[in-house]
N, CA, C and O of each residue as an XYZ file, in Angstrom:
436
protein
N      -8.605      9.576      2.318
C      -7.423      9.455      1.492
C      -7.685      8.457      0.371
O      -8.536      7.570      0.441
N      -6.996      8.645     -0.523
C      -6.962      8.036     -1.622
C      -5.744      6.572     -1.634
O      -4.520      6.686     -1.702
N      -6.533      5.258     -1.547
C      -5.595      4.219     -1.249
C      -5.324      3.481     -2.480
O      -6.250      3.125     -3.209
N      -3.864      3.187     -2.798
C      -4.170      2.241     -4.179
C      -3.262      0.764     -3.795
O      -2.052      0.716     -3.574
N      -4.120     -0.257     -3.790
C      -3.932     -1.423     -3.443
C      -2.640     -2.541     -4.430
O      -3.290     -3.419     -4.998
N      -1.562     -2.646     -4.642
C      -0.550     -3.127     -5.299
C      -1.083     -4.491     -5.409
O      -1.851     -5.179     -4.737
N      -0.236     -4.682     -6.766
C      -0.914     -6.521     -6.806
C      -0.352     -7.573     -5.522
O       0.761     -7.346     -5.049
N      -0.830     -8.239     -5.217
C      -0.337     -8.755     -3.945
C      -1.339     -8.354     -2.573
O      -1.709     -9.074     -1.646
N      -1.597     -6.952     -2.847
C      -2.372     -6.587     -1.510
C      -3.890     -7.743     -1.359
O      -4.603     -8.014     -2.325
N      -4.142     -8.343      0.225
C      -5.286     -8.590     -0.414
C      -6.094     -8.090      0.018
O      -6.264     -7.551      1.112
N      -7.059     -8.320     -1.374
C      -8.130     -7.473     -1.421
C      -9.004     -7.406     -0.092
O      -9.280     -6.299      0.370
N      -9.429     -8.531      0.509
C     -10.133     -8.051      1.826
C      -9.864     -7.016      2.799
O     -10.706     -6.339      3.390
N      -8.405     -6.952      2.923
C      -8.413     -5.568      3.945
C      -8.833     -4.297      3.348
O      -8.566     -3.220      3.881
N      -9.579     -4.419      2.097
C     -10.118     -2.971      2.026
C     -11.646     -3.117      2.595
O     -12.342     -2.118      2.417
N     -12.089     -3.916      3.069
C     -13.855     -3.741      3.888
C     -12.891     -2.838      5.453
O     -13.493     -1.944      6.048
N     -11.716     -3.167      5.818
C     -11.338     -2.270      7.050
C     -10.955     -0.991      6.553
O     -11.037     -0.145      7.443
N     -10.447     -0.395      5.127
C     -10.037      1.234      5.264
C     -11.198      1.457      4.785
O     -11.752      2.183      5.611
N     -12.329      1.132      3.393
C     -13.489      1.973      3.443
C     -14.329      3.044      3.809
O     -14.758      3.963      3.111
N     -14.554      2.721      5.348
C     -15.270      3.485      6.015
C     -14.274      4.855      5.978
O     -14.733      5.843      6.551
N     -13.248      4.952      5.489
C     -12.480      6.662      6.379
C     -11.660      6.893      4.837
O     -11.157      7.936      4.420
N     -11.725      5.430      4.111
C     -10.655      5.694      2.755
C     -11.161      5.346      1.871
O     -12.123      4.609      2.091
N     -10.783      5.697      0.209
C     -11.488      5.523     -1.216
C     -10.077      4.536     -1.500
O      -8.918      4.934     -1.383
N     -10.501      3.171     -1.896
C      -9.981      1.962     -2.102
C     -10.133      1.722     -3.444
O     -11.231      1.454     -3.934
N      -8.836      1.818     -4.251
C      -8.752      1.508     -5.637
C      -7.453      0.309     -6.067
O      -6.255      0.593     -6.049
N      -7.737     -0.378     -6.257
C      -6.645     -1.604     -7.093
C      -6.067     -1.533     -8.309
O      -6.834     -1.584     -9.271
N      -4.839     -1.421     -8.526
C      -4.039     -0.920     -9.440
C      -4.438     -1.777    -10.871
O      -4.470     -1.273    -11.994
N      -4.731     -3.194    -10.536
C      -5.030     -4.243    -12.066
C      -6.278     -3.138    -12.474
O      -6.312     -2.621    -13.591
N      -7.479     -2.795    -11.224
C      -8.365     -1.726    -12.399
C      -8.509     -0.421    -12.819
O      -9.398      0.265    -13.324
N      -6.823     -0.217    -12.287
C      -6.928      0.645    -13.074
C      -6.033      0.260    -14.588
O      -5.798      1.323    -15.161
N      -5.669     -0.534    -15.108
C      -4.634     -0.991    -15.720
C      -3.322     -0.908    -15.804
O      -2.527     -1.020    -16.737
N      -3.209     -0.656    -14.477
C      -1.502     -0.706    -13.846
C      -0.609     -1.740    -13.049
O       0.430     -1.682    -12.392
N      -1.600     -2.804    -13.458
C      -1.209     -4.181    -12.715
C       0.209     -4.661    -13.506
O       0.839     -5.703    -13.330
N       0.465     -3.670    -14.334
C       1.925     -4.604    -15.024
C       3.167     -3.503    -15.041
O       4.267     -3.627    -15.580
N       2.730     -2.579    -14.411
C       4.199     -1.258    -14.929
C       5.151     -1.554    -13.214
O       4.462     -1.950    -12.273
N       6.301     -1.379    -13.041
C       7.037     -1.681    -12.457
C       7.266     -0.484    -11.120
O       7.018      0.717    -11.224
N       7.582     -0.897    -10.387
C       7.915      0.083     -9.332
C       7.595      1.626     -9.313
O       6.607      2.239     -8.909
N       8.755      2.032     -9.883
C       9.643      3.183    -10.385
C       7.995      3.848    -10.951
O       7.594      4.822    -10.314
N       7.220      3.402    -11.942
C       6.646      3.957    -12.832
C       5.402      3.723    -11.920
O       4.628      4.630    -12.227
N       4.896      3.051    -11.070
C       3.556      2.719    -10.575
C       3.575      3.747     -9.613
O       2.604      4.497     -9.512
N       4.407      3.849     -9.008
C       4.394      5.453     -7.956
C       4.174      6.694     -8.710
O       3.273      7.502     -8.486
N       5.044      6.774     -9.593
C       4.852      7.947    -10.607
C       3.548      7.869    -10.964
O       2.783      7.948    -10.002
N       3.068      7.749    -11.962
C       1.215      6.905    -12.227
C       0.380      7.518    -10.919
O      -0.591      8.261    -11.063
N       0.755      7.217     -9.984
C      -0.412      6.763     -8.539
C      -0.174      8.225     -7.952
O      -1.161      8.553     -7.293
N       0.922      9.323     -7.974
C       1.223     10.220     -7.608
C       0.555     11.222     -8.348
O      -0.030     12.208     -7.899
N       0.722     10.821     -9.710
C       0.201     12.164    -10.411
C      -1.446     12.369    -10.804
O      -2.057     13.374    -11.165
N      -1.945     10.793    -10.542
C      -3.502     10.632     -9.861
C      -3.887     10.926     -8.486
O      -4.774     10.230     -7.990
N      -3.543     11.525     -8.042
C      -3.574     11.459     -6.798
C      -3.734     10.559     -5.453
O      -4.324     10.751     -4.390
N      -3.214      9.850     -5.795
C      -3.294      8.767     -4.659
C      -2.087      9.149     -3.612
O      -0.968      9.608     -3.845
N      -2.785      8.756     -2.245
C      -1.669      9.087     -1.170
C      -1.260      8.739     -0.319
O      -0.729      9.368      0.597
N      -1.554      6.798     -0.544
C      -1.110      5.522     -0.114
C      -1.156      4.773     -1.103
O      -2.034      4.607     -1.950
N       0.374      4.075     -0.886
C       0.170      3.032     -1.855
C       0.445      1.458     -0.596
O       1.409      1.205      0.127
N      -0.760      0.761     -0.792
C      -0.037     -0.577      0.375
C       0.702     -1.785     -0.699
O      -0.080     -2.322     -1.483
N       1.648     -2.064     -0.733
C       2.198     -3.304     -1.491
C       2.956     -4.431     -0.540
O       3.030     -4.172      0.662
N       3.491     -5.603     -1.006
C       4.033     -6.663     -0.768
C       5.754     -6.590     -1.100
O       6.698     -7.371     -0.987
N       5.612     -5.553     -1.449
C       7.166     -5.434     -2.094
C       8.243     -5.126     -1.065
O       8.618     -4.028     -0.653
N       8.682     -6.440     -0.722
C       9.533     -5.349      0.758
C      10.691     -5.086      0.397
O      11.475     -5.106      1.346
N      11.290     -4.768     -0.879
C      12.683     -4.517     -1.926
C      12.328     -3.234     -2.031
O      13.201     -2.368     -2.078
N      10.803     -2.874     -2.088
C      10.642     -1.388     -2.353
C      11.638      0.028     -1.899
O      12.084      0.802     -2.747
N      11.824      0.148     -0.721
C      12.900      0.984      0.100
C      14.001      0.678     -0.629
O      14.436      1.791     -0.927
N      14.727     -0.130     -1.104
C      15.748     -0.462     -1.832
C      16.356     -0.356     -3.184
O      17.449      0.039     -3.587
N      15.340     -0.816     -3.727
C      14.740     -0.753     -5.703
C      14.913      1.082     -5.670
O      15.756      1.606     -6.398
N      14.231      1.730     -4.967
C      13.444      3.263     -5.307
C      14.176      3.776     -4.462
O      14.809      3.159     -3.605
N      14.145      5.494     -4.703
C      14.441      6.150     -3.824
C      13.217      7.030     -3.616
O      12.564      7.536     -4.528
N      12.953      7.168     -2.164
C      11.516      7.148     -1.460
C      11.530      8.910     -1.343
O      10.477      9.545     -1.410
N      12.657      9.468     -1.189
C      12.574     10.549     -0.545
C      11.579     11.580     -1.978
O      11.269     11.433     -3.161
N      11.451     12.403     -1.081
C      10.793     13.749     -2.437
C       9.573     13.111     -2.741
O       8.927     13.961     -3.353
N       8.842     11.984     -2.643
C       7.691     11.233     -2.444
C       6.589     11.720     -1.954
O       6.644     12.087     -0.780
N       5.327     11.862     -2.667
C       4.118     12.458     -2.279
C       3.026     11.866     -1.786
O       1.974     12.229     -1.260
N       3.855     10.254     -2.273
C       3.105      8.984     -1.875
C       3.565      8.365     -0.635
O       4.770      8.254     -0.409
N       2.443      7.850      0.390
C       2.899      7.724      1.639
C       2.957      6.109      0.931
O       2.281      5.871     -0.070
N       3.961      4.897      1.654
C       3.494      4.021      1.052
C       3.630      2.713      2.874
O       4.348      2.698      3.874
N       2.727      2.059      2.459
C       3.109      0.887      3.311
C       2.852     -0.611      3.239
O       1.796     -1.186      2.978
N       4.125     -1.150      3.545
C       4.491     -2.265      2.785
C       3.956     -3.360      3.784
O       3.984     -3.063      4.978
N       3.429     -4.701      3.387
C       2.867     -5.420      4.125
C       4.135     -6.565      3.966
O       4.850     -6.631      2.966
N       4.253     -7.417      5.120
C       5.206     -8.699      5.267
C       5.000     -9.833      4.774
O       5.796    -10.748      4.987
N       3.792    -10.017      3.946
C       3.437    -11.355      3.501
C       1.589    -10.542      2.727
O       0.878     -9.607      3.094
N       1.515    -11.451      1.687
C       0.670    -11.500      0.830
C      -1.133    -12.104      1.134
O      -2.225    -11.983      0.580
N      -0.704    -12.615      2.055
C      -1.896    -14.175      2.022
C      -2.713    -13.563      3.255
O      -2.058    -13.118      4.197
N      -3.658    -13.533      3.283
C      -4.935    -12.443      3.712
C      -4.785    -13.548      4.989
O      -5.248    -12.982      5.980
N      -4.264    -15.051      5.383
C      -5.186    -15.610      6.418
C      -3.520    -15.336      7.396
O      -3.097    -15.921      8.393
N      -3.081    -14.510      6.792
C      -1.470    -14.466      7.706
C      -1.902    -12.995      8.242
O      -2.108    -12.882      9.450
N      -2.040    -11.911      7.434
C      -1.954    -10.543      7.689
C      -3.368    -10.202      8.169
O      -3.387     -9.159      8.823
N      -4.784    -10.912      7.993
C      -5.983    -10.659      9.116
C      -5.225     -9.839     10.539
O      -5.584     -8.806     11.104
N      -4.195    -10.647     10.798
C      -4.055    -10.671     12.455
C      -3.320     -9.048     12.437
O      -3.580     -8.331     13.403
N      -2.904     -8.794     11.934
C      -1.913     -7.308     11.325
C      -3.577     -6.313     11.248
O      -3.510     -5.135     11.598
N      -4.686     -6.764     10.880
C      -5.104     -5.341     10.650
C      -5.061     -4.208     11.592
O      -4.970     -3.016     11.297
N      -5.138     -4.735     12.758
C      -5.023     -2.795     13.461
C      -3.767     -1.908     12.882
O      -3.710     -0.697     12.668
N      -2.740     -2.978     12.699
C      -1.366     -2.037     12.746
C      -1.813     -1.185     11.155
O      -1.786      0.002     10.828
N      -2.160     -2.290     10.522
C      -2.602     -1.624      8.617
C      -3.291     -0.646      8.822
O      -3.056      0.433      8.278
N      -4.183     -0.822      9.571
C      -5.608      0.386      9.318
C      -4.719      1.674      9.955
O      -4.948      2.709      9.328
N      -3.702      1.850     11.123
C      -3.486      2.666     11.922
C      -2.014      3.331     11.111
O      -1.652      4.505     11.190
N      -1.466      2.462     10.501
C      -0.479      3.017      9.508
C      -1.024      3.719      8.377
O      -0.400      4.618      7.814
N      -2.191      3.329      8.021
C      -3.204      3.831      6.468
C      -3.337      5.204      7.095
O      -2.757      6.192      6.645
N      -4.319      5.218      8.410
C      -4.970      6.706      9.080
C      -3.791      7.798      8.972
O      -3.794      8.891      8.405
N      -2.534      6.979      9.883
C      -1.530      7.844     10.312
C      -0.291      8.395      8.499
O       0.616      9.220      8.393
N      -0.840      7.562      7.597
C       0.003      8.074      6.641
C       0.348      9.700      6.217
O      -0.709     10.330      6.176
N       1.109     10.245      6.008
C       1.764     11.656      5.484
C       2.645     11.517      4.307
O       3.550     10.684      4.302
N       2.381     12.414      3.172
C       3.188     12.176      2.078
C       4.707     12.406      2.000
O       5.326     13.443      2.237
N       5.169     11.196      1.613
C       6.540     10.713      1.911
C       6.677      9.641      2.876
O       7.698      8.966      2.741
N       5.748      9.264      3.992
C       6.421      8.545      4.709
C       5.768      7.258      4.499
O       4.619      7.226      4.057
N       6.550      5.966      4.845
C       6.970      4.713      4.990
C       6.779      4.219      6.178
O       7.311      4.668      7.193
N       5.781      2.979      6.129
C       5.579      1.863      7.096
C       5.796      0.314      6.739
O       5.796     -0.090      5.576
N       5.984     -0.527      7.879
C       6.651     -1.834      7.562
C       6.064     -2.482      8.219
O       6.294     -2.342      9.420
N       4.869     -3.660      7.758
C       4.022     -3.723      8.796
C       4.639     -5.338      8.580
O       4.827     -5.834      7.469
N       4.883     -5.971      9.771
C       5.684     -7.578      8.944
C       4.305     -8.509      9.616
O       3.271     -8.208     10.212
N       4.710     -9.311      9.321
C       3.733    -10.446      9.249
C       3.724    -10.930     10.318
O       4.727    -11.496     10.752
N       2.821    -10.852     10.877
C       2.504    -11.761     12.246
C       3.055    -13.094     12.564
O       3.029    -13.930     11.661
N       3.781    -13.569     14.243
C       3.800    -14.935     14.007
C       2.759    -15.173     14.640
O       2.249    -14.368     15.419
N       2.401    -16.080     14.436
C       1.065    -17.245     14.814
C       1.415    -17.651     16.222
O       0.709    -18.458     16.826
């Protein structure tokens, strides 16, 4: 699958989808500045068919349905919080289907 990493995602959890997923970051593609609404649109009509972001307003801001983009939202930003989250990430990435939504929250310590 085609993964596109939102600003915020960090970058290390892509050495865990690699092996099974094609890992692209939205700043290279030069979409690090267009807003919600328009970065799905963008990422949809490239074919991408995960989007992972930090945005947990996302479900709220957008309306998800009719969505081709599976997306899943991480609970916190900071790679030494969400390490502990990767099985659930990698297993929400595998298990994604277009349209659907995962909420992976942030580990407590």
């Amino acid at each position: 699958m085609l993964v596109l990493f939102d600003n915020g995602t960090p970058r290390t959890l892509a050495r865990y989808l690699i092996d099974r997923h094609t890992v692209t970051e939205a700043r290279a593609r030069g979409w690090d500045q267009l807003v919600n609404g328009d970065l799905l649109r963008v990422a949809e009509a490239a074919g991408f068919d995960v989007l992972l972001t930090t945005d947990k307003n996302l479900s709220y801001q957008q309306n998800l349905s009719g969505r081709t983009i599976a997306i899943v939202v991480l609970g916190q930003g900071r790679w030494s919080v969400m390490q502990h989250a990767v099985p659930a990430i990698v297993q929400a990435v595998n298990a994604a289907t277009p349209g659907s939504f995962f909420e992976i929250p942030a580990p407590s310590r």
